[in-house]
C-alpha positions as CSV (number, residue, x, y, z in Angstrom):
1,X,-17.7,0.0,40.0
2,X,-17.8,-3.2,38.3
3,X,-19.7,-5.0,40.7
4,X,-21.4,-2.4,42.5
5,X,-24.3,-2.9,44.7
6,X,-25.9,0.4,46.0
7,X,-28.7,0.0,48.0
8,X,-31.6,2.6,48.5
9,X,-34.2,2.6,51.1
10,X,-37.7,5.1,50.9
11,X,-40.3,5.6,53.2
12,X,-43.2,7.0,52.6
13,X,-44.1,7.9,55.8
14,X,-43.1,11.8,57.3
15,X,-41.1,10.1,60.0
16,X,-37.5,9.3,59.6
17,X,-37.2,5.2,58.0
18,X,-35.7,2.9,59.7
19,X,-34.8,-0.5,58.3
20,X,-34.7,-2.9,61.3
21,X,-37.5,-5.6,59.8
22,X,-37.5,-4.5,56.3
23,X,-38.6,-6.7,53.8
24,X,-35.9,-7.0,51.0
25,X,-34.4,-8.8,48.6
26,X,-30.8,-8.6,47.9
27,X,-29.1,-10.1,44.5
28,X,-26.1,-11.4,44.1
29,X,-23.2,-10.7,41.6
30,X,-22.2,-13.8,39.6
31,X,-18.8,-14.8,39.5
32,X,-17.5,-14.9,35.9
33,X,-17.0,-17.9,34.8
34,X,-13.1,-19.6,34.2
35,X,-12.4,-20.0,30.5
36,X,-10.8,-23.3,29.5
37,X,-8.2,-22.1,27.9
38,X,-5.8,-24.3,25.3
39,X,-3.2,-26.3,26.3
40,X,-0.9,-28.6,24.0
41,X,-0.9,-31.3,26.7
42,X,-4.6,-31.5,25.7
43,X,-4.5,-32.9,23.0
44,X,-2.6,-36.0,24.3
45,X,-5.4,-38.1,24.9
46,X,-7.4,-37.6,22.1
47,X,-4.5,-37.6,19.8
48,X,-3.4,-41.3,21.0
49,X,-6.5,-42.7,20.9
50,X,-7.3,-41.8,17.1
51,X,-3.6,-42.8,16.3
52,X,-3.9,-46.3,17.4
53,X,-7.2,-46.4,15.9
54,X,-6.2,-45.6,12.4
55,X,-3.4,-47.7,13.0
56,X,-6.4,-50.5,13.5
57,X,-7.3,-50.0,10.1
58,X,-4.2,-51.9,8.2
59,X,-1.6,-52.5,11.2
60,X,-1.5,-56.8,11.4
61,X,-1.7,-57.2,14.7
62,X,-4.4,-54.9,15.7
63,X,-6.2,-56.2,12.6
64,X,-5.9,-59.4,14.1
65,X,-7.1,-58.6,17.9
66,X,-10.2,-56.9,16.3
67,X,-11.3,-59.7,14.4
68,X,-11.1,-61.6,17.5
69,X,-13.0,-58.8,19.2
70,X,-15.7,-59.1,16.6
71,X,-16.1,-62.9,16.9
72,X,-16.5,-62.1,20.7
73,X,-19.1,-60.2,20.2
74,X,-20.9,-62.6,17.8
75,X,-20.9,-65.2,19.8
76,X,-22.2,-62.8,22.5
77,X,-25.0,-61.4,20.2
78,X,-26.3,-64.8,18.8
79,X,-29.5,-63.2,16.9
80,X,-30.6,-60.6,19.0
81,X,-29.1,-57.3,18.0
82,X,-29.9,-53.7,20.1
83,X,-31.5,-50.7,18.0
84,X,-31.5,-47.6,20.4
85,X,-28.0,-46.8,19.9
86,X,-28.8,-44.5,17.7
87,X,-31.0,-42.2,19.9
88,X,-29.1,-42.8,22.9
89,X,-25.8,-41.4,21.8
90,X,-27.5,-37.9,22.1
91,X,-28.2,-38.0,25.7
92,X,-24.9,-37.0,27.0
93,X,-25.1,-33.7,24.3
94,X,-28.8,-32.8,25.7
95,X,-28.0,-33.1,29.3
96,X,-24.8,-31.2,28.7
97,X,-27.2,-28.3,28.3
98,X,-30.0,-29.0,30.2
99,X,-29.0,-30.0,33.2
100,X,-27.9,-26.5,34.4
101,X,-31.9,-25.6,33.7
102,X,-33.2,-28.1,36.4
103,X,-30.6,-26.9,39.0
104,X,-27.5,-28.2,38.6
105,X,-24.7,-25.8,38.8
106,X,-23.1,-25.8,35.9
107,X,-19.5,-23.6,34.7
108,X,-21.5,-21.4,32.1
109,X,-24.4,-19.7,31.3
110,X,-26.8,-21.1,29.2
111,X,-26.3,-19.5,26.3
112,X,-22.8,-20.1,26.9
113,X,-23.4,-23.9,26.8
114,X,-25.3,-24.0,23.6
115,X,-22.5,-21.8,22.1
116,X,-20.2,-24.4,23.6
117,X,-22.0,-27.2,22.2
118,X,-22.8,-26.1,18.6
119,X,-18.8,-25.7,18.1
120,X,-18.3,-29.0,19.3
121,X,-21.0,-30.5,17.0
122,X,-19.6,-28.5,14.1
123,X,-16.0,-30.0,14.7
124,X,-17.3,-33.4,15.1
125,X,-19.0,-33.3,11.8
126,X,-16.1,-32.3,10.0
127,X,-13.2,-34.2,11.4
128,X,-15.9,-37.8,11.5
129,X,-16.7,-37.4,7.6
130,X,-13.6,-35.9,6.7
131,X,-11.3,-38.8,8.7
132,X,-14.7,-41.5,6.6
133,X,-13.9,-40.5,3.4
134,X,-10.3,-40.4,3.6
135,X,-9.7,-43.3,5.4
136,X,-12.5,-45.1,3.6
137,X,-12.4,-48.4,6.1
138,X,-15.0,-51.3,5.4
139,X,-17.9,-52.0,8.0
140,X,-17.9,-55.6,9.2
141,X,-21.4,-56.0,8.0
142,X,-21.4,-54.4,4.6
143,X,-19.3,-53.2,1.5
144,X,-19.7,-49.6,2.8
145,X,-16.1,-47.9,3.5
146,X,-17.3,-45.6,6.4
147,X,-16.4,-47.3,9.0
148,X,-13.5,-45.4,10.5
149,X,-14.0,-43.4,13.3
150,X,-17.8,-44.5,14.5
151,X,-19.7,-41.7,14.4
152,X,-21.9,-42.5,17.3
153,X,-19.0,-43.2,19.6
154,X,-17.5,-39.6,18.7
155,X,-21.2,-38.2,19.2
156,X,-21.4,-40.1,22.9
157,X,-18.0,-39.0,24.1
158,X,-17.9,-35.3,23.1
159,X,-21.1,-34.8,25.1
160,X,-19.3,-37.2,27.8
161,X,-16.3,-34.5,27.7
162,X,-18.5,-31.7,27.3
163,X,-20.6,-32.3,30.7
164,X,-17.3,-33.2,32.4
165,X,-15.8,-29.5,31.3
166,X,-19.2,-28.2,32.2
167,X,-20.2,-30.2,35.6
168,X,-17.2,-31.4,36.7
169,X,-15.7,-34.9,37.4
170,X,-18.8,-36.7,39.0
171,X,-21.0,-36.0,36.2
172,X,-18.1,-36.3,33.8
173,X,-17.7,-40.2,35.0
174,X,-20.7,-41.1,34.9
175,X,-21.3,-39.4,30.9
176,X,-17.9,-41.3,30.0
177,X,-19.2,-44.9,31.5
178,X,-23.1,-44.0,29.3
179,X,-20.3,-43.2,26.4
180,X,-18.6,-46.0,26.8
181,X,-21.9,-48.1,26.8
182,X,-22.2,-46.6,23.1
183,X,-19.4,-47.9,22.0
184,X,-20.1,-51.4,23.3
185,X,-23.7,-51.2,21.5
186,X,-21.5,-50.0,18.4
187,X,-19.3,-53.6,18.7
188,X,-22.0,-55.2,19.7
189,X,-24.5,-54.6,16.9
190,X,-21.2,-55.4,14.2
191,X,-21.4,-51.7,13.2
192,X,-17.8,-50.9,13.8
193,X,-14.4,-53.2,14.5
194,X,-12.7,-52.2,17.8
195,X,-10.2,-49.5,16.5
196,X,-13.2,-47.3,14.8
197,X,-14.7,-47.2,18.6
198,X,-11.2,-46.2,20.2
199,X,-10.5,-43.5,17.3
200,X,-14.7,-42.0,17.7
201,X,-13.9,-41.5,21.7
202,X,-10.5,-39.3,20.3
203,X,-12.5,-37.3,17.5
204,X,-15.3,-36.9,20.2
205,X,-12.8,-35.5,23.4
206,X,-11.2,-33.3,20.7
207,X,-14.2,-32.1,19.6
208,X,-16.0,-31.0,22.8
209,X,-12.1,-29.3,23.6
210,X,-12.4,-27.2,20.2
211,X,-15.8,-26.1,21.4
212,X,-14.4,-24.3,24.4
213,X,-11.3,-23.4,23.5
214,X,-13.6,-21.1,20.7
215,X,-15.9,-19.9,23.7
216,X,-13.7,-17.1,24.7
217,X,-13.7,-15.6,20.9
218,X,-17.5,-16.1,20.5
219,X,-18.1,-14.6,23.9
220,X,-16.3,-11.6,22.3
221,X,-17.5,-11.8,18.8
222,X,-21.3,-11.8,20.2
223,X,-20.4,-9.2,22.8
224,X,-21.5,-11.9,26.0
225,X,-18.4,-10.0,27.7
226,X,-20.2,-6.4,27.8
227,X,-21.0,-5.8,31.6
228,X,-24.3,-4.3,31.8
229,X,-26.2,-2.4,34.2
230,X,-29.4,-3.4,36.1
231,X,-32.0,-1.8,38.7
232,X,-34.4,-3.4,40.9
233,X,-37.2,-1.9,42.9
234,X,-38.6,-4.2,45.3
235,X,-41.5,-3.3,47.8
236,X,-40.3,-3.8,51.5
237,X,-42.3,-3.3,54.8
238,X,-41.2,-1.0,57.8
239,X,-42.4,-3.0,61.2
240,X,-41.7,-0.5,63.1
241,X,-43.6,2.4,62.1
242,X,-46.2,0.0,60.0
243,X,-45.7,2.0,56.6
244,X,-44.6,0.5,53.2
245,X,-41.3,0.8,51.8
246,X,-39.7,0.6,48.6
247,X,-35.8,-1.3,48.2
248,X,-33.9,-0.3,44.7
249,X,-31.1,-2.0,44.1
250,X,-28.7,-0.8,41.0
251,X,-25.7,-2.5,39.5
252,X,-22.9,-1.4,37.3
């Protein structure tokens, strides 16, 4: 029995228990939660947007739209640039795990989530610096060739796509407008052109998809999918013939 609940009640008074009025507490088995498992359409999304990103890089006419996008934003900016860009692009990654720990039902444990969350973060590391130094595009603002995909972007939107997988579409939205806000901050500042923002929200979606799509295999490989066993002894309190009781509960 899986998911048994067996339920013991002892008096210690002579005279035969009865359990009208007892004080108990009963526990609840937790339903397991629904792996998200890989799909090819999946990758659709993330796959378009860093394709017509890198075609941003040398393609004429999207190098010409994101010049004009940059001289939007200039004149937008005037002097006054925006710094906290780079400590903001974490939020969406932080409250991916904690909000589950301040009550908000969330689709997995939280060890589960930080599992989850590390794969993600690994991915994203490799395919930013990897898709940096092999595409080697030039920042607006300097001589460095780093520019393609923005890094912060790709941070904000896996932890947008991670707390949508995790929370579910309300919270999801609102991650993906913060996320998009990033990548605004990103043009904004003359950090990135407008293709390096578009191809960061693909690496960042695709990341936060490799991090569950791996959750099932680490769940195995750390042996999470073990059922295990658990009693609970909790004093009750007979009303009827005034004595104290004791209420185990076992699971296996």
């Amino acid at each position: 029995m899986s998911a048994a609940l067996v339920w013991l009640s002892l008096s210690v008074s002579a005279q035969e228990p009865v359990l009208a009025d007892t004080i108990a507490v009963e526990t609840a088995v937790a339903d397991q939660p629904t792996d998200i498992r890989f799909r090819p359409r999946q990758f659709i999304l993330p796959a378009a947007l860093m394709t017509v990103g890198a075609f941003g890089v040398e393609n004429g006419w999207l190098v010409g739209l994101k010049n004009d996008v940059r001289d939007g934003f200039e004149d937008l900016r005037g002097d006054h640039r925006f710094h906290g860009d780079g400590v903001l692009r974490c939020l969406p990654v932080v409250a991916n795990v904690g909000l589950g720990l301040v009550g908000v039902k969330s689709r997995h444990p939280f060890r589960e989530r930080i599992a989850a969350t590390a794969t993600a973060s690994i991915a994203f590391g490799i395919l930013t610096n990897v898709t940096k130094h092999t595409i080697k595009e030039r920042r607006p603002d300097s001589d460095k060739h780093d520019a393609f995909p923005s890094g912060h972007t790709a941070m904000a939107f896996m932890g947008a796509e991670l707390m949508r997988e995790e929370y579910g579409n309300g919270w999801g939205a609102g991650a993906y407008a913060f996320a998009t806000g990033i990548a605004f901050l990103r043009l904004y500042n003359d950090r990135h052109w407008l293709n390096d923002v578009i191809g960061g929200a693909g690496v960042g979606i695709l990341s936060a998809r490799i991090g569950y799509w791996l959750l099932p295999w680490e769940r195995r490989l750390l042996g999470w999918e073990k059922k295990s066993s658990a009693i609970v002894i909790v004093p009750g309190y007979n009303a009827e013939y005034r004595t104290p009781m004791l209420s185990m509960a076992a699971r296996w």
